[in-house]
C-alpha positions as CSV (number, residue, x, y, z in Angstrom):
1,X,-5.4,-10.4,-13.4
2,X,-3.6,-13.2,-11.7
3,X,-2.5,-13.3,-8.0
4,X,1.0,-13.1,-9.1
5,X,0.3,-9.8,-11.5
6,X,-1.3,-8.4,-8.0
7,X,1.6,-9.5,-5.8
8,X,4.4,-8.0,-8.1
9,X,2.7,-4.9,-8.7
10,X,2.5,-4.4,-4.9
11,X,5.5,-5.5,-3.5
12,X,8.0,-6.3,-6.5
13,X,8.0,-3.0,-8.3
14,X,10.9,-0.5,-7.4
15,X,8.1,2.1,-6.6
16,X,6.1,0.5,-4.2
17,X,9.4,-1.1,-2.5
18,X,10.2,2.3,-1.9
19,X,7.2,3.4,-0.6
20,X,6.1,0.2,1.3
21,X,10.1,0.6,3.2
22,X,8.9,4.3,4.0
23,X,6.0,3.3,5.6
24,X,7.6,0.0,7.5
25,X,10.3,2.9,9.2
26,X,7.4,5.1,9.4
27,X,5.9,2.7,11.9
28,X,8.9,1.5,13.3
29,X,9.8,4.9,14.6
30,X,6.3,5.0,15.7
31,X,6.3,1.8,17.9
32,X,9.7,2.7,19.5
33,X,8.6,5.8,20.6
34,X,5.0,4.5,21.6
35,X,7.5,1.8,24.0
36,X,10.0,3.6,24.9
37,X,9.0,7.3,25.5
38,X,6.8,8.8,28.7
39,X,4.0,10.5,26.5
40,X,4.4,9.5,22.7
41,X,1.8,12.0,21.8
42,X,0.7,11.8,17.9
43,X,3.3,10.0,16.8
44,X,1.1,7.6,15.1
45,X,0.0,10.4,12.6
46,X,3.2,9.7,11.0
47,X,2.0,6.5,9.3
48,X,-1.2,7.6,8.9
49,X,-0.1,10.3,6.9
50,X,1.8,7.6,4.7
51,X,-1.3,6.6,3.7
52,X,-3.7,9.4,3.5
53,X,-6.1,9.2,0.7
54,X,-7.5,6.4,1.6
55,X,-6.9,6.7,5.5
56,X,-8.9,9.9,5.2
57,X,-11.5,8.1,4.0
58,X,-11.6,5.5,7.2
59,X,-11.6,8.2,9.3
60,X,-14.7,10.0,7.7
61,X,-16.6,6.5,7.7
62,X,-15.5,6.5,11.7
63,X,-16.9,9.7,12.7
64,X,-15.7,11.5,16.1
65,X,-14.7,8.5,17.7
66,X,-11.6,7.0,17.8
67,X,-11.4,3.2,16.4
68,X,-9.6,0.5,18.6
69,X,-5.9,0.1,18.0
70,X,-6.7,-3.7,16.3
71,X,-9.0,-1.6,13.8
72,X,-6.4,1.5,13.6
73,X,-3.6,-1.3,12.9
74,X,-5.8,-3.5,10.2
75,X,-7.0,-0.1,8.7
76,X,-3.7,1.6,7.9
77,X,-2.4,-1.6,6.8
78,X,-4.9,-2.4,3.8
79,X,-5.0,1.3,3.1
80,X,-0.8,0.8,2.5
81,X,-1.5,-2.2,0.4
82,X,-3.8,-0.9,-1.7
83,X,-2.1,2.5,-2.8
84,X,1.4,0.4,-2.5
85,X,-0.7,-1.7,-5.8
86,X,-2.2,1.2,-7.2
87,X,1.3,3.0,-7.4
88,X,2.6,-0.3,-9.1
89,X,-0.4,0.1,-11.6
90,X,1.0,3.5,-12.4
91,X,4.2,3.0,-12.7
92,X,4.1,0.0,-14.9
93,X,0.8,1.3,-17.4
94,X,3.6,4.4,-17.4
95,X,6.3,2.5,-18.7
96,X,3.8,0.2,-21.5
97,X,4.9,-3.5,-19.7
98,X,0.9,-3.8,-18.3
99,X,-1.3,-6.2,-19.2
100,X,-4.6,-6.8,-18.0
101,X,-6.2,-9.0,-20.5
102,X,-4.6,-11.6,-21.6
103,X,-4.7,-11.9,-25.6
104,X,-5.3,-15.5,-26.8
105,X,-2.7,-16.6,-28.6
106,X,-3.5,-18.3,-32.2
107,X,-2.8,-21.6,-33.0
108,X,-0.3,-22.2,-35.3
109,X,3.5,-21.7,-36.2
110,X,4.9,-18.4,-34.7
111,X,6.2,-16.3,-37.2
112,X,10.1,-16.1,-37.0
């Protein structure tokens, strides 16, 4: 799988557009309110929710404590990224168009 197969099944696929645009006003909403209100409360839990399955998981390696907001931010990014692919995946092994492996092609004259 090349770096251009990961990149369009991530970002270029109608599904993970979709989702990836969800979770950019998901956060967007989130930082407003974290600027601009007096106590944003759990506002963040928004996003996080966007990515659950595999947030879930980060916070059961975490424990009790709560992670720094770099970790938070770097966390519920690659979590994003990664389901944002594995929902491309899906979607195109759904429709038939993916290809893992390459098939060499034989030499020769194509058949017309």
């Amino acid at each position: 799988m090349t770096a251009r197969t990961l990149v369009r099944l991530t970002f270029a696929n109608p599904a993970s557009a979709i989702y990836l645009g969800l979770v950019g006003v998901a956060v967007a909403v989130a930082t407003a309110v974290t600027l601009f209100a007096q106590d944003p409360g759990f506002v963040w839990v928004l996003p996080a929710l966007c990515a659950f399955p595999l947030f879930m998981l980060m916070a059961l390696i975490h424990g009790d404590g709560q992670p720094a907001a770099w970790l938070f931010i770097t966390e519920l990014v690659l979590c994003v990224l990664v389901q944002s692919l594995v929902l491309g995946t899906i979607v195109e092994a759904s429709r038939g168009r993916l290809r893992l492996r390459q098939r060499p092609r034989p030499a020769g004259p194509r058949p017309s």
